[in-house]
C-alpha positions in Angstrom: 0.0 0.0 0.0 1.3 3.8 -1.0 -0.2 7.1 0.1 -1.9 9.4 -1.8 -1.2 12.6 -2.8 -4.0 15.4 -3.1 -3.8 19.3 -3.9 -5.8 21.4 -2.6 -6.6 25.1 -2.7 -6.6 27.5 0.1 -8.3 31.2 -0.5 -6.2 33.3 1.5 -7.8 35.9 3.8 -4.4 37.2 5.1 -3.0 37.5 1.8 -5.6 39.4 0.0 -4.4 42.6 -1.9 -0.7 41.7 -0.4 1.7 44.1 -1.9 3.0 42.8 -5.0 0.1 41.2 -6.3 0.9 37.4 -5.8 -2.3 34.8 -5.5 -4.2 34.6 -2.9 -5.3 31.0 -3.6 -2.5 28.8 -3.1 -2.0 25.2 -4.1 -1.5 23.0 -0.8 -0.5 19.1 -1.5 -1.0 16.6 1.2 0.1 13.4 1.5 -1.9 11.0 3.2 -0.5 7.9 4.4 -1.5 4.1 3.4 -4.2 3.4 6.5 -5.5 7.0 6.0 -9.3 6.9 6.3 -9.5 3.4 7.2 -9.4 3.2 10.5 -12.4 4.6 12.1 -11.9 7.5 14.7 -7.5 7.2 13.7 -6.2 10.7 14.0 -2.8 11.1 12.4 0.7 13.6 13.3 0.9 15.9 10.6 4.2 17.3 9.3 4.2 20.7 7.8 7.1 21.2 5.2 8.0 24.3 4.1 9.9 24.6 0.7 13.6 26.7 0.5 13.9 30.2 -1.4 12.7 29.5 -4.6 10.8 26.4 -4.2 7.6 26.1 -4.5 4.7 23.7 -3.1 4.1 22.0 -6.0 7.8 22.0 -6.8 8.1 19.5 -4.2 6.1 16.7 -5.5 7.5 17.2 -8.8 7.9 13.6 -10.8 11.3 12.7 -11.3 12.2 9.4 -12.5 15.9 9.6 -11.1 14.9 11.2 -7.9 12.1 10.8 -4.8 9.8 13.9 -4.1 9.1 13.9 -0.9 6.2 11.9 -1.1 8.0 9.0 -2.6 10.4 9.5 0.0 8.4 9.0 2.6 6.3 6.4 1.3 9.5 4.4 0.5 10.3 4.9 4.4 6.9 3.9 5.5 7.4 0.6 3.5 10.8 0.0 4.9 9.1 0.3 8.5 11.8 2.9 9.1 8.9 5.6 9.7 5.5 5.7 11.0 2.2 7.5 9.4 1.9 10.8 9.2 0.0 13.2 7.2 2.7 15.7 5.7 1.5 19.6 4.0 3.5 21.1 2.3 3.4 25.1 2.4 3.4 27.0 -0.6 4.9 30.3 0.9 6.8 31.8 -2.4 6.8 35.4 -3.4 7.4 37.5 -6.4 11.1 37.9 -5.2 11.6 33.7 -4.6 10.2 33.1 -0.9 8.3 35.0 1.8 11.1 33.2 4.7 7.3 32.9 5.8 7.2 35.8 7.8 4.9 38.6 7.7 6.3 41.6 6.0 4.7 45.0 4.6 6.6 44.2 1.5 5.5 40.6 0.8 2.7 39.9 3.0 1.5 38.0 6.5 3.1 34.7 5.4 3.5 33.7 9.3 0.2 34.1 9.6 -1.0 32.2 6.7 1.0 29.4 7.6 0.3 29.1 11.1 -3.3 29.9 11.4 -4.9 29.3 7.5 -3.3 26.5 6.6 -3.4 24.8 10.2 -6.9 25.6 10.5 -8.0 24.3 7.5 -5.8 21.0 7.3 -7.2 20.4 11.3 -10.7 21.5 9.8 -10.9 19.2 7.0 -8.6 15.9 7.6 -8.3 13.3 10.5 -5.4 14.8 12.3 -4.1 15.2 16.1 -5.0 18.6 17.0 -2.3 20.0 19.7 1.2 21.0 19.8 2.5 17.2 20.5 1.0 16.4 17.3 2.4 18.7 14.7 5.9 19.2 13.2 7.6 21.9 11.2 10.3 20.9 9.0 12.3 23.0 6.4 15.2 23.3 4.3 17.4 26.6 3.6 14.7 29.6 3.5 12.2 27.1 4.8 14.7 25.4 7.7 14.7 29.3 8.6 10.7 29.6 8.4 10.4 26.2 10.8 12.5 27.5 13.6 10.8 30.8 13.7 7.3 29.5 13.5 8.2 27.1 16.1 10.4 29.3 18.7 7.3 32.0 18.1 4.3 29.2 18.2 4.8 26.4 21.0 1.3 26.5 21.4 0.9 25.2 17.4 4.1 23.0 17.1 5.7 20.6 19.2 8.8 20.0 16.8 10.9 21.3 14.5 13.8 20.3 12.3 15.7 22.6 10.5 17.9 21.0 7.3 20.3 23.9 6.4 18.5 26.7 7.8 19.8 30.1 7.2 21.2 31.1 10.4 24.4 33.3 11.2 23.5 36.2 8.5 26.8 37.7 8.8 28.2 34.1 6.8 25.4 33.8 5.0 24.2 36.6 3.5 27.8 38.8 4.2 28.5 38.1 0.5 25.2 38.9 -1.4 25.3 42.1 -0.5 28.7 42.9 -2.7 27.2 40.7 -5.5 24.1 43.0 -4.6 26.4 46.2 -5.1 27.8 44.6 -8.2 24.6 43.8 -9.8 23.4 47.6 -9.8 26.2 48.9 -11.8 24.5 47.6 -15.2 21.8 49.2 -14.1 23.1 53.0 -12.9 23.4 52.0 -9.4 19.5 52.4 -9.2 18.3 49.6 -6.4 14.9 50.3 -7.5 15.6 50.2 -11.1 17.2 46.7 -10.3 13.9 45.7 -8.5 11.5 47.1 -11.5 13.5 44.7 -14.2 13.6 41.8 -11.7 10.0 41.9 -11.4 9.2 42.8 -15.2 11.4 39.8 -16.6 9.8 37.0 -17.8 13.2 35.0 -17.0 15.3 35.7 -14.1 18.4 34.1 -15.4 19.7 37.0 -15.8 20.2 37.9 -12.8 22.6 37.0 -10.3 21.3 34.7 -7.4 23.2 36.6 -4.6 21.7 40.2 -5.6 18.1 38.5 -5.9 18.8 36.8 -2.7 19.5 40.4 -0.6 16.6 41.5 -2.7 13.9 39.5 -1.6 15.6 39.2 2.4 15.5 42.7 2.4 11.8 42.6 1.7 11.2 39.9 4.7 13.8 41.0 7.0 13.5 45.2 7.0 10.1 46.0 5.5 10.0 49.6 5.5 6.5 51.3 3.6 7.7 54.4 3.8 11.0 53.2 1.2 10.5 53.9 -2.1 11.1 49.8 -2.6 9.2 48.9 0.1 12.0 47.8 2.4 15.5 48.8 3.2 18.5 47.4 2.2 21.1 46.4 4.8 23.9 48.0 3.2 25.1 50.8 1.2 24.0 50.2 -3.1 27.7 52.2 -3.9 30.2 51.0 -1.4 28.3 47.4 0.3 29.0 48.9 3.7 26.7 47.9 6.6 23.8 50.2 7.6 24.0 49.5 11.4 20.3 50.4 12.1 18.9 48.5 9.1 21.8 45.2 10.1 20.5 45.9 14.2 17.0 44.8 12.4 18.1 41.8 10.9 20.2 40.1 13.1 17.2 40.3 15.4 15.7 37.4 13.5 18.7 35.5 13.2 18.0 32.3 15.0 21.1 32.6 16.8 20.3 35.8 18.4 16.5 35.1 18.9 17.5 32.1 20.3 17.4 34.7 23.2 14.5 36.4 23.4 12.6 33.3 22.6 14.1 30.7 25.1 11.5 30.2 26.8 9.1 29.0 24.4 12.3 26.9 22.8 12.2 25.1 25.9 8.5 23.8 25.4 9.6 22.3 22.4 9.6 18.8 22.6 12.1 18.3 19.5 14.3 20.5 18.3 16.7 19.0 15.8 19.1 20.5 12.9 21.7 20.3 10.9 24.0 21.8 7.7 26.4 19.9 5.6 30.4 21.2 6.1 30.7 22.0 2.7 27.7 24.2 2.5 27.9 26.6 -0.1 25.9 29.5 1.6 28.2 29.1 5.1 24.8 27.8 6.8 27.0 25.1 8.7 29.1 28.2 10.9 25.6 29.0 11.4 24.4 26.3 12.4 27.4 25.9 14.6 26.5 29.3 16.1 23.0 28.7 16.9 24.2 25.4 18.7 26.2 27.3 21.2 24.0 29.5 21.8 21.6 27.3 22.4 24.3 25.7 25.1 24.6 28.6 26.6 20.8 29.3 27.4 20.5 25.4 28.3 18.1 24.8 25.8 18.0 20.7 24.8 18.8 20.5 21.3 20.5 18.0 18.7 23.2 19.6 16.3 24.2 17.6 13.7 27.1 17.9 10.8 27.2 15.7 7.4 29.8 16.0 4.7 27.2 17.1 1.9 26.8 20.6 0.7 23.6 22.7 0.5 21.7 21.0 -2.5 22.8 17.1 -2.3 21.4 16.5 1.1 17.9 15.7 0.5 19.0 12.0 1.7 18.8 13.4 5.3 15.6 13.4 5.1 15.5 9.5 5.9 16.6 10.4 9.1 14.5 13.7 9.9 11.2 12.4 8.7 11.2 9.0 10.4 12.6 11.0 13.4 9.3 13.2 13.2 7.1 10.8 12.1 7.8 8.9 15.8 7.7 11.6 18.0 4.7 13.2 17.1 1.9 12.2 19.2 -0.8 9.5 17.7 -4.2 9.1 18.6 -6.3 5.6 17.5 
């Protein structure tokens, strides 16, 4: 026996008229297990998976006859009896710029709150699942290992556990070099950030543009919303010289995991699992990050489990056969 896979649509409340125009009604797919729906009264752990910058939902549980989505992933684990049932969603939380880092921002829109309330609500409202902290998960990778510590240091009261697979963590690393490609980028372009932001958005194909400078771009948007900016956020640095703008950097490195860690250790505490890891030869720095956020975590006495691999940032999808069977069992059940 496999699981199914269904998509299903979500009219957004919180992300009506959002600011640059992307739908409201987003594309949800859920995987439910082998047993689902035949067990009377069985209520199942759900997973919530949130996609990395760029990714999308759908993009997920894209066919590939050389690789698993995660769907195939986990139904191969489930047949191994390496994993138990669980009902995984996966979050569609992408933006014009690449990725919301599912936060709510004036310049993208309330992405927290769509994932945390909308699509909670509805998946609790609609399918057989376990309804309380202990039985709900947040996983993600990159942008969306970023997204599932937040929601889950902010929300204890929603999710009991969280992995983070190469979470972006320990901005100064990761990000310290996007903003010179950032800098770089706007000299085609007269040195106008906004000019650079009007093409970006206008272009049918963003090849053209270099990943770094989009990257700043759209982590600008989630990370230092501004409405009175003529882009709608500010950027972190300087667009002639790439040096730091203190008060707009203070901003950031207020949601970098490491230093929230802080401010949110209390709730951290409740959380019954709280699990990540980054590859040593990650090409964003995400594993000094990582390595950060670990210590820090130490240092606040907050139980944890750090973990290195030797892969990079995009050949580790094999760790999910350990994160989601990991998950999967210490979820809660009911029935």
């Amino acid at each position: 026996m496999k699981g199914r896979v269904q998509i299903e649509t979500i009219s957004s409340i919180v992300l009506k008229d959002n600011p640059l125009g992307d739908p409201r009604r987003r594309e949800i797919p859920i995987y439910l297990p082998p047993t689902y729906g035949t067990v009377r009264g069985r209520r199942y752990p759900v997973l919530y998976y949130l996609p990395g910058f760029t990714g999308t939902a759908r993009g997920a549980i894209n066919f590939n006859p050389w690789k698993e989505n995660i769907a195939e992933r986990f139904d191969r684990l489930i047949e191994e009896g390496k994993a138990r049932e669980a009902i995984i969603v996966i979050v569609d939380g992408f933006t014009a710029y690449g990725g919301s880092q599912y936060l709510n921002s004036t310049a993208t829109g309330r992405y927290a709150d769509f994932t945390v309330y909308e699509v909670v609500g509805y998946i609790d409202g609609k399918h057989s699942t376990v309804r309380h902290p202990e039985g709900r998960a947040i996983i993600g990778k990159s942008s969306g290992g970023f997204g599932a510590l937040t929601l889950a240091m902010r929300h204890p009261e929603v999710f009991g556990h969280c992995v983070s697979h190469s979470g972006d963590m320990g901005f100064s690393a990761a990000y310290g070099t996007d903003m010179y490609k950032f800098v770089s980028a706007l000299g085609g372009r007269g040195g106008s950030p906004k000019r650079f932001v009007e093409e970006f958005l206008a272009s049918r194909t963003k090849d053209g543009f270099d990943h770094g400078a989009i990257n700043l771009m759209a982590m600008a948007a989630c990370y230092s919303p501004n409405e009175k900016s003529p882009l709608g956020f500010d950027l972190p640095c300087d667009p002639r010289t790439g040096e730091l703008v203190p008060a707009v950097w203070k901003r950031w490195q207020a949601l970098d995991p490491v230093h929230a860690a802080a401010k949110h250790v209390g709730t951290l505490r409740r959380l019954k699992t709280l699990w990540f890891d980054a590859g040593v030869k990650d090409e964003f720095n995400l594993h000094l990050g990582a390595r950060r956020l670990s210590d820090a975590l130490k240092a606040l006495k907050v139980r944890h489990t750090h973990e290195e691999h030797s892969f990079g940032h995009f050949d580790m999808n094999d760790r999910l056969d350990k994160s989601l069977p990991l998950l999967a069992s210490r979820a809660r059940r009911i029935g």
